[in-house]
C-alpha positions as CSV (number, residue, x, y, z in Angstrom):
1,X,-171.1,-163.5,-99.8
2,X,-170.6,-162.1,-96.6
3,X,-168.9,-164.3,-93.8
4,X,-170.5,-165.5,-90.9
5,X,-168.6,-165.1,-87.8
6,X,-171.4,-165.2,-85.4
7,X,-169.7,-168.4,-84.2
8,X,-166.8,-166.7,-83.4
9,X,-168.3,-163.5,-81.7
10,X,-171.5,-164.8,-79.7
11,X,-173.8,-161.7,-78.9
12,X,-173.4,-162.8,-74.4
13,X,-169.5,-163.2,-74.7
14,X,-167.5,-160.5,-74.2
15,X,-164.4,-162.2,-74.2
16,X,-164.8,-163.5,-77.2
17,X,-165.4,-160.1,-78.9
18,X,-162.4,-158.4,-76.5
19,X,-159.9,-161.6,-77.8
20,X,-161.1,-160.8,-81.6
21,X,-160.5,-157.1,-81.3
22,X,-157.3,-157.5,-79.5
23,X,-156.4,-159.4,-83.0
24,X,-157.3,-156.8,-85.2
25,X,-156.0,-154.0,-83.3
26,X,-152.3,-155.7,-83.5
27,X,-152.5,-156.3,-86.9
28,X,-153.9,-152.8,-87.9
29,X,-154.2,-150.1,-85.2
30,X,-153.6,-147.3,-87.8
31,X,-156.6,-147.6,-89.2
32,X,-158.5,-147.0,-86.1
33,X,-155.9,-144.4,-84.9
34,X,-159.0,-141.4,-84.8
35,X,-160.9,-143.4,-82.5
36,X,-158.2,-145.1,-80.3
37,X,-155.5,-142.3,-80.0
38,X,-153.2,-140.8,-82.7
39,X,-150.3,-142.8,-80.7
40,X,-150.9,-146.1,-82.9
41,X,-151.1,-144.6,-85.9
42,X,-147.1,-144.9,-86.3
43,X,-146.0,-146.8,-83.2
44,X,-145.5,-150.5,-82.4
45,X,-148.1,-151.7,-80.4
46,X,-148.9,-154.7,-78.5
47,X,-152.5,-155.6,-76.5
48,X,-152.0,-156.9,-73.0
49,X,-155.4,-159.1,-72.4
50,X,-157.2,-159.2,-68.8
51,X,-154.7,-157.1,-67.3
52,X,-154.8,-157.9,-62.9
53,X,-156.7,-154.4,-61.2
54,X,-157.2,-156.3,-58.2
55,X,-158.0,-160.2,-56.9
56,X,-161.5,-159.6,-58.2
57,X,-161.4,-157.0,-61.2
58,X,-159.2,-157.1,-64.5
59,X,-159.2,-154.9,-67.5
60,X,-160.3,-156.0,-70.7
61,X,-157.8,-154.3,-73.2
62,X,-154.6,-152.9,-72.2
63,X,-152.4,-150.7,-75.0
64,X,-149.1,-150.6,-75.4
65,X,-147.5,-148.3,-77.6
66,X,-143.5,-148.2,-78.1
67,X,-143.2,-150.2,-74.5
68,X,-145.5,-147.7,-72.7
69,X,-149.1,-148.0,-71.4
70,X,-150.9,-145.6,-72.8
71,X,-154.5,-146.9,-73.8
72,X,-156.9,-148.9,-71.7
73,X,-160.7,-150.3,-72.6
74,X,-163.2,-151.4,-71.2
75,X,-165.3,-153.5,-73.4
76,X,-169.5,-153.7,-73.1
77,X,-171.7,-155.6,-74.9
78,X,-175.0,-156.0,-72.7
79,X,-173.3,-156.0,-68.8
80,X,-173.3,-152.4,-67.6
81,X,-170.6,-150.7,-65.5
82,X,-170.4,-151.4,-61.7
83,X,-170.6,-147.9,-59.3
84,X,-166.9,-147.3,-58.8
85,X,-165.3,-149.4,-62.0
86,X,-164.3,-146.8,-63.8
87,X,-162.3,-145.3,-60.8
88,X,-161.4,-148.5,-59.9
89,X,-159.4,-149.0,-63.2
90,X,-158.2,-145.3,-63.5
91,X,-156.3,-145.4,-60.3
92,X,-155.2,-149.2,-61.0
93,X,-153.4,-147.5,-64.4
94,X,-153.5,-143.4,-63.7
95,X,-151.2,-141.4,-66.6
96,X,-153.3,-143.1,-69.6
97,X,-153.3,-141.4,-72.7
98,X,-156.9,-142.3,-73.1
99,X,-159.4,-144.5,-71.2
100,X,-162.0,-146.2,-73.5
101,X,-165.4,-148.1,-73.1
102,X,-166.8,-149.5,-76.1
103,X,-170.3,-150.1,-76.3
104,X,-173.2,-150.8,-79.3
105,X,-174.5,-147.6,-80.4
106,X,-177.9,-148.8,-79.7
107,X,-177.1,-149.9,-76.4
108,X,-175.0,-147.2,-74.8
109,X,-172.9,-147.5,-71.8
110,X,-173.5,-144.2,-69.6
111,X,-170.3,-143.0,-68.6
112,X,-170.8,-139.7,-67.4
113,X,-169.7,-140.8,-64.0
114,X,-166.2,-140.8,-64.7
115,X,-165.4,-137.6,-67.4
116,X,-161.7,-138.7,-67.8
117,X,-163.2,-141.5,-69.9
118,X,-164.8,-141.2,-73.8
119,X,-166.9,-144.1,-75.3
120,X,-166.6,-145.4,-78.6
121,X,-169.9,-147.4,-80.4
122,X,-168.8,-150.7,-81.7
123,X,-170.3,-149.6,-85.4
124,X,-167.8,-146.9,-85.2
125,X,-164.6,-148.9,-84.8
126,X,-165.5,-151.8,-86.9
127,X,-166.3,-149.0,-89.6
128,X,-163.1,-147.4,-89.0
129,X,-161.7,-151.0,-89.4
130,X,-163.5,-151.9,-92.8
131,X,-160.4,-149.6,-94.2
132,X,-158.2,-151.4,-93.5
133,X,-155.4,-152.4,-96.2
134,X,-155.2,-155.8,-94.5
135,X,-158.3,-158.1,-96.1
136,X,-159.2,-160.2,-93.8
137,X,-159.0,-157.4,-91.3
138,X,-161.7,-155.5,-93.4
139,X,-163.6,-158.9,-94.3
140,X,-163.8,-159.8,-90.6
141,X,-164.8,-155.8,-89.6
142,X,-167.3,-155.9,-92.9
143,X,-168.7,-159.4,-91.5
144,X,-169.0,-158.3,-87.6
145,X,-170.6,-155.2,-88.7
146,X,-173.2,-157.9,-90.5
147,X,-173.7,-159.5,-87.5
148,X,-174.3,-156.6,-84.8
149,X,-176.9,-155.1,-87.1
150,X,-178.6,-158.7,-87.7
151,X,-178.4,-159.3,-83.7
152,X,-180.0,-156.2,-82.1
153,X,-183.3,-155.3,-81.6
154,X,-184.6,-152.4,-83.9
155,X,-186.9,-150.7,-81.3
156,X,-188.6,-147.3,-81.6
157,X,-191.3,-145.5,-80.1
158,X,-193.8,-148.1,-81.5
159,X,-192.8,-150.8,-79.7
160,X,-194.8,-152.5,-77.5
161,X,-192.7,-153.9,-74.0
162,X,-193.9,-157.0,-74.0
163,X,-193.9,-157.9,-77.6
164,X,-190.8,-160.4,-78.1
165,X,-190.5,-163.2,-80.5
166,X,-190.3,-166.7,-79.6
167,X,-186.2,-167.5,-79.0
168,X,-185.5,-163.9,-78.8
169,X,-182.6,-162.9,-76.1
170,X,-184.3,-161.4,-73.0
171,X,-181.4,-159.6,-71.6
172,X,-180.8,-157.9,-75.2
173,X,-184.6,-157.1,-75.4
174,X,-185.0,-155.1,-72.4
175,X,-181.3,-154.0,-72.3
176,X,-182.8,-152.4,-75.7
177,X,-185.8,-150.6,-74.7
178,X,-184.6,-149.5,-71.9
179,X,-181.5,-147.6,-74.1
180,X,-184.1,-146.2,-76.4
181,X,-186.0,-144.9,-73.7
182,X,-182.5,-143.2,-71.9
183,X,-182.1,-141.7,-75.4
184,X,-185.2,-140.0,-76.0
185,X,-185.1,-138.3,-72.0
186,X,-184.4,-134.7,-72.3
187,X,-184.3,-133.8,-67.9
188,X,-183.9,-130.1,-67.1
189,X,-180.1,-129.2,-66.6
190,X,-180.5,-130.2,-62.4
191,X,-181.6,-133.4,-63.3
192,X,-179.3,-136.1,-64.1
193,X,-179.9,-138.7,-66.1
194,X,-178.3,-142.1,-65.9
195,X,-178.7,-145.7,-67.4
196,X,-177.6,-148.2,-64.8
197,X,-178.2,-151.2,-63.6
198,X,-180.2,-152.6,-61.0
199,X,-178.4,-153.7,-57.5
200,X,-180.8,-156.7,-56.4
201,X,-181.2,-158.1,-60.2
202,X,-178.9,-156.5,-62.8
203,X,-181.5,-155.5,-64.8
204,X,-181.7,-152.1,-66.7
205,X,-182.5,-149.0,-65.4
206,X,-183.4,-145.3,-66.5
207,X,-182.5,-143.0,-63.3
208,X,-183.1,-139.5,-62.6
209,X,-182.5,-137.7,-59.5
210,X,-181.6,-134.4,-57.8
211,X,-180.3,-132.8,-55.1
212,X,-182.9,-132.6,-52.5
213,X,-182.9,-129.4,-50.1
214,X,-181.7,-131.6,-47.4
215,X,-177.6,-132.1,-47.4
216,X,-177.1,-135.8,-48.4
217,X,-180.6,-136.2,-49.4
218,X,-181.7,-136.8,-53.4
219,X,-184.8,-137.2,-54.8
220,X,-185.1,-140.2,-57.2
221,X,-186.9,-141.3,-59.9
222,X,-186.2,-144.7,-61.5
223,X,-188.0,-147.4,-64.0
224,X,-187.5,-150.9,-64.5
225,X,-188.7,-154.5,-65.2
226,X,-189.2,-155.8,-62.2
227,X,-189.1,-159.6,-63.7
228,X,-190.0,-161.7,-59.7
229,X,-186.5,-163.3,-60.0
230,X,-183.4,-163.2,-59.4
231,X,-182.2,-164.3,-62.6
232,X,-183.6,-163.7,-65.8
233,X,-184.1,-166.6,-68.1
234,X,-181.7,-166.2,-71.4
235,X,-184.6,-165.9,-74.0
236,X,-188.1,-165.7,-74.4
237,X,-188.9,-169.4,-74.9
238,X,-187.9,-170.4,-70.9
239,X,-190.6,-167.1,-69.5
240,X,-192.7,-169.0,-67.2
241,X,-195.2,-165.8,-67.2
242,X,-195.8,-162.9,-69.5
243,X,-193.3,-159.7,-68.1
244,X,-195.1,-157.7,-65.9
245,X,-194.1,-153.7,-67.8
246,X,-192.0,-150.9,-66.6
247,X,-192.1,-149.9,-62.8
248,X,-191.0,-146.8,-61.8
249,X,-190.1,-145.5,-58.4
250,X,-189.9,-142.7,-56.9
251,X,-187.6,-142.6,-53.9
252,X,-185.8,-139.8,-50.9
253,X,-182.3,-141.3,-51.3
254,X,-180.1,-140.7,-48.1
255,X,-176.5,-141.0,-49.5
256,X,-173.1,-141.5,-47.7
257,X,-174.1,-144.1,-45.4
258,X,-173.4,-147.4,-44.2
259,X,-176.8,-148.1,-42.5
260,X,-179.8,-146.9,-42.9
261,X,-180.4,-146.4,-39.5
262,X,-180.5,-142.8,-40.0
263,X,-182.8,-142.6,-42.9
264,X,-185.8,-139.3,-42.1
265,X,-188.9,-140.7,-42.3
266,X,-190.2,-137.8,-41.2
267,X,-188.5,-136.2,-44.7
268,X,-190.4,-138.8,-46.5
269,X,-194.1,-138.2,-44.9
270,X,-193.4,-134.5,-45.7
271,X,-192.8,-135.3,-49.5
272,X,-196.1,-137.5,-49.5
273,X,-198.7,-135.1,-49.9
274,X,-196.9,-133.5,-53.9
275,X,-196.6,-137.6,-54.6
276,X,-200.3,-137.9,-54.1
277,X,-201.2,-134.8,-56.1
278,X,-199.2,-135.9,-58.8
279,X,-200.7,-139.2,-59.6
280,X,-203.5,-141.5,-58.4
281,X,-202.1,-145.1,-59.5
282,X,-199.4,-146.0,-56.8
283,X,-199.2,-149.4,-56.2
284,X,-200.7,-149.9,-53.1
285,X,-199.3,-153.4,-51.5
286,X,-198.0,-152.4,-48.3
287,X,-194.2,-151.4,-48.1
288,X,-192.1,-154.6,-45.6
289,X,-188.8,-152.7,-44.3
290,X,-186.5,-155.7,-43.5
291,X,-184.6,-154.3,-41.0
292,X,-185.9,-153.8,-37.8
293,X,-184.9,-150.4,-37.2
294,X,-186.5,-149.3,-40.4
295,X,-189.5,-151.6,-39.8
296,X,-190.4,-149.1,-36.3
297,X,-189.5,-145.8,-38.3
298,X,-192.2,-147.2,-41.1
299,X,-194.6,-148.2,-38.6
300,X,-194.2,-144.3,-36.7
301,X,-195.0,-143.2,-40.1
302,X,-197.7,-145.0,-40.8
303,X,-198.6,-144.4,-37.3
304,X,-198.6,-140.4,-37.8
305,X,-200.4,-140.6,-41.2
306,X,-198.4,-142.0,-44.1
307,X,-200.1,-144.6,-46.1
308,X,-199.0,-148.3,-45.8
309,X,-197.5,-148.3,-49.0
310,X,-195.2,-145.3,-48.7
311,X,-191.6,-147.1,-47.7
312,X,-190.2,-149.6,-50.3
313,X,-187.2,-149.4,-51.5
314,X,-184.1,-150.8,-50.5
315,X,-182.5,-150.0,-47.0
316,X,-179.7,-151.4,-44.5
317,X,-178.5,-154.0,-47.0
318,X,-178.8,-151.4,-49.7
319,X,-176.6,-148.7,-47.6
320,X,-173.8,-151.2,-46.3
321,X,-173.3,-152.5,-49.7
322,X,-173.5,-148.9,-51.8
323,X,-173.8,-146.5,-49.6
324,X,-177.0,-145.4,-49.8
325,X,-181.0,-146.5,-49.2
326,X,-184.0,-145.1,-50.5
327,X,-187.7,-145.4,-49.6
328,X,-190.9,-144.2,-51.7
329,X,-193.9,-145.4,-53.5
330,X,-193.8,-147.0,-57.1
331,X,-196.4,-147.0,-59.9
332,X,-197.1,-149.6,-62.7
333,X,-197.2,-149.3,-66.5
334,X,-199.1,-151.7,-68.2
335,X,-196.6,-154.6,-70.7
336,X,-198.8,-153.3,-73.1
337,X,-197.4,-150.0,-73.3
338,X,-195.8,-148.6,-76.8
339,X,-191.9,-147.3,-75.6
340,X,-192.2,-143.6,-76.5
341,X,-195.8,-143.7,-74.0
342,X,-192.9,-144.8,-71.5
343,X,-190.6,-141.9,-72.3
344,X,-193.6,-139.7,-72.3
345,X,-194.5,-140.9,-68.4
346,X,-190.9,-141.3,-67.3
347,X,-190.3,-137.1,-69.5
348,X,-193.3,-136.2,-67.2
349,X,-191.8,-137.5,-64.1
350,X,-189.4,-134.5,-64.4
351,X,-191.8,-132.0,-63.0
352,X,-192.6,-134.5,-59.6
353,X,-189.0,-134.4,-59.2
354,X,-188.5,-130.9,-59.4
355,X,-191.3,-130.4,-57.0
356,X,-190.0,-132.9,-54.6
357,X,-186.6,-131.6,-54.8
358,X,-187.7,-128.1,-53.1
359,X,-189.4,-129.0,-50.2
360,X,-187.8,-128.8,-47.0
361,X,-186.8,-131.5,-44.4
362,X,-189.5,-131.3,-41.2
363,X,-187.8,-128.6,-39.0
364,X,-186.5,-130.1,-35.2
């Protein structure tokens, strides 16, 4: 009978599952020594837990072998990685023999950002574990293994965005589909291809952009649930209303600011005229700009010809807290569309982009 240590290892704890690896990495790091660095395989190690970065960030594991640093991980179960974490905890501990994030395998943390990092899957390590010559360190890795593949979704191409069971975790269920769909993009080589997060919401999101021809311009193309609050509820039975399917935008980006001040609308009107060729199912509520600045440089564009709905996005908040703000038009996929009909739009999309990405700024 296999144990059951769901108890110990809830699926929205990370803590929980960093403290329990931290245990088993003491009492058996050889066995894991391919995946973690061969440094373990012989020396004497000890796992420093919530190591201080700064006041506001601390790293999950931190390695010592033979009274050196030498490994530090970052453990993800369904939270993503912030823009400049990585970094952020490279420079906090530089000279590491290997930097680490473990993720699910079906629910991949993109780390592409940051190339002096290399993810591990979770089914990996507690595989790698299972050999261990320690029992209960195989029992527990055996019984884990149970309990990741009981918890997460099995999604493919068939599935339908909104069908979720009664009870089922919301934040696992979209974190899912949208991890299938990131795996099943094949962009052109220009293109890159990131799963992130959402600033305003933290939910999901399958990104694409491009350098546009302008210097500190890129053309974007994102999807997401755009769920009307904040917060998601924790699972399916607290949904007030059915989830309303994938959006995807498609944005100019103007990056290395601090306001968006200086955003080109002009830019934007210019790009209009491929977006409309391209499709006929923008959403057509009309786009509020919140600052006032951008409010008059929508107006002038509506003014000399852009439709009403050509400006949302995120701007002045957007740019002082990231550095960036982006305005463009969004479309709406139906809830009731099958995953691989997603990837199929969002594997289209690739072509807009590419169009987009060649046109010229207005001259003057």
């Amino acid at each position: 009978m296999t144990l059951d240590i769901s108890h110990i290892v809830p699926f929205d704890n990370e803590n929980q599952w960093s403290d329990l690896l931290a245990v088993m990495i003491e009492a058996d790091a050889g066995c894991v020594a391919a995946l973690l660095g061969p440094e373990v395989r012989t020396g004497v190690v000890i796992v420093n837990r919530e190591k201080v970065v700064n006041p506001h960030d601390r790293v999950d594991l931190l390695i010592e072998v033979n009274g050196c640093w030498r490994i530090l991980i970052e453990v993800k179960i369904l939270s993503g990685l912030g823009r400049t974490q990585l970094s952020r905890y490279r420079e906090a501990f530089p000279g590491m023999a290997h930097y680490l994030v473990i993720s699910p395998a079906r629910l991949p943390v993109d780390i592409s950002v940051d190339p002096d990092w290399r993810s591990v899957t979770w089914e990996a390590l507690l595989g790698a574990f299972c050999s261990s010559s320690q029992p209960w360190v195989a029992e527990t890795a055996q019984a884990w293994l149970t309990h990741l593949d009981n918890v997460m979704p099995k999604v493919d191409a068939r599935t339908v965005w909104n069908d979720l069971a009664e009870g089922e975790n919301l934040r696992l269920a979209m974190k899912a589909r949208m991890s299938w769909i990131f795996g099943e993009l094949r962009p052109p080589a220009q293109i890159s291809l990131t799963l992130t997060q959402s600033s305003a919401g933290g939910s999901p999101v399958v990104k694409m952009s491009q350098s546009a021809a302008e210097p500190d311009y890129d053309i974007v193309v994102e999807a997401e649930e755009r769920w009307p609050v904040y917060e998601w509820p924790k699972t399916v039975t607290a949904l007030p209303a059915a989830l309303l399917g994938p959006s995807i935008k498609v944005c100019l980006v103007q990056t290395h600011v601090d306001t968006s001040a200086g955003f080109d609308w002009n830019y934007l009107l210019k790009l209009w005229p491929a977006m409309e060729a391209a499709r006929s199912d923008w959403v057509t509520a009309s786009a509020r700009p919140k600052a006032k600045h951008d409010k008059a440089a929508w107006e002038l564009m509506v003014a000399c010809g852009g439709p009403k709905f050509l400006g949302i996005g995120f701007g002045d908040a957007q740019a002082k807290k990231a550095r960036d703000c982006m305005f463009g038009a969004r479309f709406q996929l139906s809830p009731n569309h099958a995953l691989g009909d997603v990837a199929k739009t969002m594997q289209e999309m690739t072509s807009l982009l590419q169009t987009l990405a060649a046109i010229s700024p207005p001259s003057g």
